[in-house]
C-alpha positions as CSV (number, residue, x, y, z in Angstrom):
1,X,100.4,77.6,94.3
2,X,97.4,79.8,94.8
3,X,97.4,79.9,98.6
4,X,101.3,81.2,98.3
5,X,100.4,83.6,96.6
6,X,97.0,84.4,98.8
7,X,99.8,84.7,101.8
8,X,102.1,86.8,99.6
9,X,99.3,89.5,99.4
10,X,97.5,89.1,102.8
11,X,101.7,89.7,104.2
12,X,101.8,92.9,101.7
13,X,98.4,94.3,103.0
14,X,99.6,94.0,106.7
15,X,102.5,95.8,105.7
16,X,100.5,99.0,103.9
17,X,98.4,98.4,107.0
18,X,101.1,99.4,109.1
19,X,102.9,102.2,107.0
20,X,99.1,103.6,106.9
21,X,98.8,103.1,110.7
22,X,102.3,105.0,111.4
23,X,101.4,108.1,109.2
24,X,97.9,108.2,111.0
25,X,99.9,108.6,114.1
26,X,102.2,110.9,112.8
27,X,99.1,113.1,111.6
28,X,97.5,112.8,115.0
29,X,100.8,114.1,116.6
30,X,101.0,117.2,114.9
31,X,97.3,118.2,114.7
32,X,96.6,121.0,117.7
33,X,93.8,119.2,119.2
34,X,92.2,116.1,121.4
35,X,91.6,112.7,119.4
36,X,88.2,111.0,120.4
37,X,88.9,108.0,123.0
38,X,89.0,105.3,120.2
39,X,91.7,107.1,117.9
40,X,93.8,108.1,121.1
41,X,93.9,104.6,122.5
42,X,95.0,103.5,119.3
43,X,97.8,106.3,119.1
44,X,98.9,105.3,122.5
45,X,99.4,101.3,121.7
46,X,101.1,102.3,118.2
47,X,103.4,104.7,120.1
48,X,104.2,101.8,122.5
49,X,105.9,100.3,119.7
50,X,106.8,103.4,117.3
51,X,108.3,105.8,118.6
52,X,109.5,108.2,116.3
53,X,108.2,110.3,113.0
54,X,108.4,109.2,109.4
55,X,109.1,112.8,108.8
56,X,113.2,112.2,108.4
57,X,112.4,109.0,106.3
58,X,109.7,111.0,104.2
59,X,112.2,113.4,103.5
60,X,115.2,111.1,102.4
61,X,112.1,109.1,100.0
62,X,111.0,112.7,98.5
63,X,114.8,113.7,97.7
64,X,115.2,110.2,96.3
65,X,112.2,110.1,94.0
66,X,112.9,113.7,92.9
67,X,116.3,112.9,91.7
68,X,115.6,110.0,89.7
69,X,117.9,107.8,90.2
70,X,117.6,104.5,89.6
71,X,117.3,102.3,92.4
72,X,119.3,99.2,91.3
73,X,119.2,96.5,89.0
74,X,115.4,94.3,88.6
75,X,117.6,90.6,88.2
76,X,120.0,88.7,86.9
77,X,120.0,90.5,83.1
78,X,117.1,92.4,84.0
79,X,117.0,96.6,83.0
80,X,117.3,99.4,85.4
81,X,114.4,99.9,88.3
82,X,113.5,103.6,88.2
83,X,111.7,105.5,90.3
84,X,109.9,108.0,88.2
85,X,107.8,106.7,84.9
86,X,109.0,108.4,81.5
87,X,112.8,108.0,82.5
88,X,114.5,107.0,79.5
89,X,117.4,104.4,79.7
90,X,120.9,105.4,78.2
């Protein structure tokens, strides 16, 4: 049971990984000036698989959160899932 749940959180950390990865290239692609050789070969190989910004998604994400909805149900019988703590239920 305890290895499950080891690959469970070694799958989540390769995913923040990669969100973290994506916004450093993003922040590398806007800056006005030349990365070091290191941080530019790593831009290049992310960009040969991601090609385009997280601005749009950022945007849609930010709209989201400030309008507090709630994003769907948490199970069977479970309560709402909302984005922003202190949201009362009705």
């Amino acid at each position: 049971m305890a290895i499950v749940l080891y690959g469970h959180i070694i799958e989540n950390a390769y995913g923040v990984l990669g969100i973290e990865f994506m916004a450093a290239a993003q922040a590398l692609d806007i800056r006005d000036f030349m990365p070091g050789r290191g941080s530019h070969r790593a831009l290049e190989a992310i960009r040969e698989h991601v090609d385009r910004s997280l601005y749009p998604d950022h945007n849609v994400m930010m709209a989201l959160v400030k309008s507090k909805r709630d994003v769907g149900r948490s199970g069977e019988g479970g309560g709402r899932v909302e984005l922003m703590q202190g949201n009362k239920q009705k």
